[in-house]
DOMARKE-184319 format. One record per residue (C-alpha): chain; residue number from 1; x, y, z. Coordinates in steps of 0.02 Angstrom, whole numbers, m for minus. Example, Ala and Ser with C-alpha at 12.3 -4.5 7.8 and 13.67 -1.06 7.14 Angstrom:
BEGIN
@c=A	k=1	X=615	Y=m225	Z=390
@c=A	k=2	X=684	Y=m53	Z=357
// end
This chain:
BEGIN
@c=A	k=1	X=398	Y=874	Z=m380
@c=A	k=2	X=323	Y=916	Z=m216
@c=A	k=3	X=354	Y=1052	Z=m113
@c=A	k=4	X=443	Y=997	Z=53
@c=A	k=5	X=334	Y=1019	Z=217
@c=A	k=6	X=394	Y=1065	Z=367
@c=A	k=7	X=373	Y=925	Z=499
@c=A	k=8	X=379	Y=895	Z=707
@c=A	k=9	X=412	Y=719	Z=678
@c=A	k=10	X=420	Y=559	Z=548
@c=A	k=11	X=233	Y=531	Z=569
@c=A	k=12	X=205	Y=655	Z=405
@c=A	k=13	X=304	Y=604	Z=290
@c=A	k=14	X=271	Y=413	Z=329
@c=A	k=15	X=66	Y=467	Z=318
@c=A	k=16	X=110	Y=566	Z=145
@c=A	k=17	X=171	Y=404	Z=103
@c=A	k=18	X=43	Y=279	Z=171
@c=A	k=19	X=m100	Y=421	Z=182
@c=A	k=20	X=m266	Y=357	Z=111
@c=A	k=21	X=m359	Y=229	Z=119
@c=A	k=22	X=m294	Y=108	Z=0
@c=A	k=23	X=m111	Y=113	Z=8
@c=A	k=24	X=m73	Y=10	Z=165
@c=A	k=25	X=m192	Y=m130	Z=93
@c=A	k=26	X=m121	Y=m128	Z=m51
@c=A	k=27	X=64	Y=m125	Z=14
@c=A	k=28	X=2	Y=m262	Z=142
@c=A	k=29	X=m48	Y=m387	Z=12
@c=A	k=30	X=93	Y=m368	Z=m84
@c=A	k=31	X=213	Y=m415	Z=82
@c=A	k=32	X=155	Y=m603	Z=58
@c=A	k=33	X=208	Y=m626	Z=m133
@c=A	k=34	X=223	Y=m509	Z=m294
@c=A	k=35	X=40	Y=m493	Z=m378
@c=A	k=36	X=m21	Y=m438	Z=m546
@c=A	k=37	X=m148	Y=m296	Z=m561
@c=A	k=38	X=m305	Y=m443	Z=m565
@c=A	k=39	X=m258	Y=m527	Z=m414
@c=A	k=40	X=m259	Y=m355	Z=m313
@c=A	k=41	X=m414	Y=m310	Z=m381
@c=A	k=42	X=m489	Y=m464	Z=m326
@c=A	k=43	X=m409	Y=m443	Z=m152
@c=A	k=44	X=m487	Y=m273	Z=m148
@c=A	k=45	X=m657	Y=m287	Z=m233
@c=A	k=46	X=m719	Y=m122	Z=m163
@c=A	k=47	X=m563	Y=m31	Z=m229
@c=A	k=48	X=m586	Y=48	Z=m437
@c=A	k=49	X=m475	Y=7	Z=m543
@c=A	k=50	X=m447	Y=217	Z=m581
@c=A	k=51	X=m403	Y=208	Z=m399
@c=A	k=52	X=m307	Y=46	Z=m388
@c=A	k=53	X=m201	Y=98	Z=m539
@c=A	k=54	X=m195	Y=296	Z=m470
@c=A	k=55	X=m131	Y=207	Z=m291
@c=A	k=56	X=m8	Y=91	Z=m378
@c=A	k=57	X=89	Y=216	Z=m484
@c=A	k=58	X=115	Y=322	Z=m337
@c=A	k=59	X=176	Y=192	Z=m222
@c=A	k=60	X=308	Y=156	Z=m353
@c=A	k=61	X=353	Y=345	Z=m380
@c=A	k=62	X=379	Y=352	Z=m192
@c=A	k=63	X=481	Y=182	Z=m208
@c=A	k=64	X=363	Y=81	Z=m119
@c=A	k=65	X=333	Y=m27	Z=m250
@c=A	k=66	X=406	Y=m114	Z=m403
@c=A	k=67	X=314	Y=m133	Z=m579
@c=A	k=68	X=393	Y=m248	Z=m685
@c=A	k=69	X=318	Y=m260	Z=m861
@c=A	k=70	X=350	Y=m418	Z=m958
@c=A	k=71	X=336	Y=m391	Z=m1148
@c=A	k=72	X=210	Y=m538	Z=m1206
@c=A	k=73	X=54	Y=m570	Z=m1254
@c=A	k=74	X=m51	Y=m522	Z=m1175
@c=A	k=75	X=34	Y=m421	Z=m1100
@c=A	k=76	X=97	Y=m457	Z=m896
@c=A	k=77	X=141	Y=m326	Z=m774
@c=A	k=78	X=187	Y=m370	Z=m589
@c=A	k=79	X=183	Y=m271	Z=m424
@c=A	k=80	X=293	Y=m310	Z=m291
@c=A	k=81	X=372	Y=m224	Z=m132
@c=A	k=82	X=538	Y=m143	Z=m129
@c=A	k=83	X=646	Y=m151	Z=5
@c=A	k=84	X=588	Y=10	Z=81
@c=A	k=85	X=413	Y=m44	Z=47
@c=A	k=86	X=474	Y=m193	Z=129
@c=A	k=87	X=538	Y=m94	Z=322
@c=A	k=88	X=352	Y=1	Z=262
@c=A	k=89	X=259	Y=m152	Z=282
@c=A	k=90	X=383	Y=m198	Z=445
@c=A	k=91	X=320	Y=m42	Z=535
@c=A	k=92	X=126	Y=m63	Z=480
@c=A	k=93	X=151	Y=m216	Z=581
@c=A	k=94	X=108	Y=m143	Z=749
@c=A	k=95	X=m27	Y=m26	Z=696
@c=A	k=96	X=m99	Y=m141	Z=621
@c=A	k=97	X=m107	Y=m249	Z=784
@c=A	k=98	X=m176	Y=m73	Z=865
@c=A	k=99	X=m305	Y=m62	Z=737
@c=A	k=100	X=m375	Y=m253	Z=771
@c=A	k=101	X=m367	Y=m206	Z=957
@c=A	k=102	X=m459	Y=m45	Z=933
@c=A	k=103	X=m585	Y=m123	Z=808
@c=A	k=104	X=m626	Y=m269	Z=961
@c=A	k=105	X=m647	Y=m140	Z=1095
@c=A	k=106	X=m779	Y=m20	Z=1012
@c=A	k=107	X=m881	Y=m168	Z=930
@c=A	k=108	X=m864	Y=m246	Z=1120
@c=A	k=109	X=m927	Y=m84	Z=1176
@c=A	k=110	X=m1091	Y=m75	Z=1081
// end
């Protein structure tokens, strides 16, 4: 278990959550539909799969996401967003809308 961090306000826990650069695009293609482990590798072909499975297993230990494992063969496994991951994705919303913003300003700039 981690050791709790002191903190001035909600923006570090949410970014020990989120922090990275994978974890928001991860939790931001699972908002549209659950996916199995496949699809979001071919959503995020510059992603590893050492990373993709590293950044999956600790969005679900921070209940972010849900793994459900189907017993079959071959064997199915599928990633979805929990309800928290869900008000997550609900407040990556607007920073995402910054981030577009941003992104057209400096590329208008050079």
């Amino acid at each position: 278990m981690k050791a709790k961090k002191p903190y001035n306000c909600g923006i570090g826990p949410a970014f020990e959550v989120i922090g990275g650069k994978w974890k928001a695009v991860i939790l931001w293609e699972l908002h549209a539909q659950p996916r199995r482990f496949g699809e979001l590798k071919r959503l995020l072909p510059d992603i590893s799969e050492k990373m993709l499975i590293q950044q999956l297993r600790e969005l679900e230990a921070d209940g972010i996401v849900n793994r459900e494992a189907f017993h079959e063969v071959p064997p199915r496994v599928v990633y979805s967003e929990t309800k928290l991951g869900a008000t997550l994705n609900a407040a990556l919303g607007p920073l995402a809308d910054w981030g577009e913003r941003y992104a057209k300003r400096v590329s208008a700039a050079r």
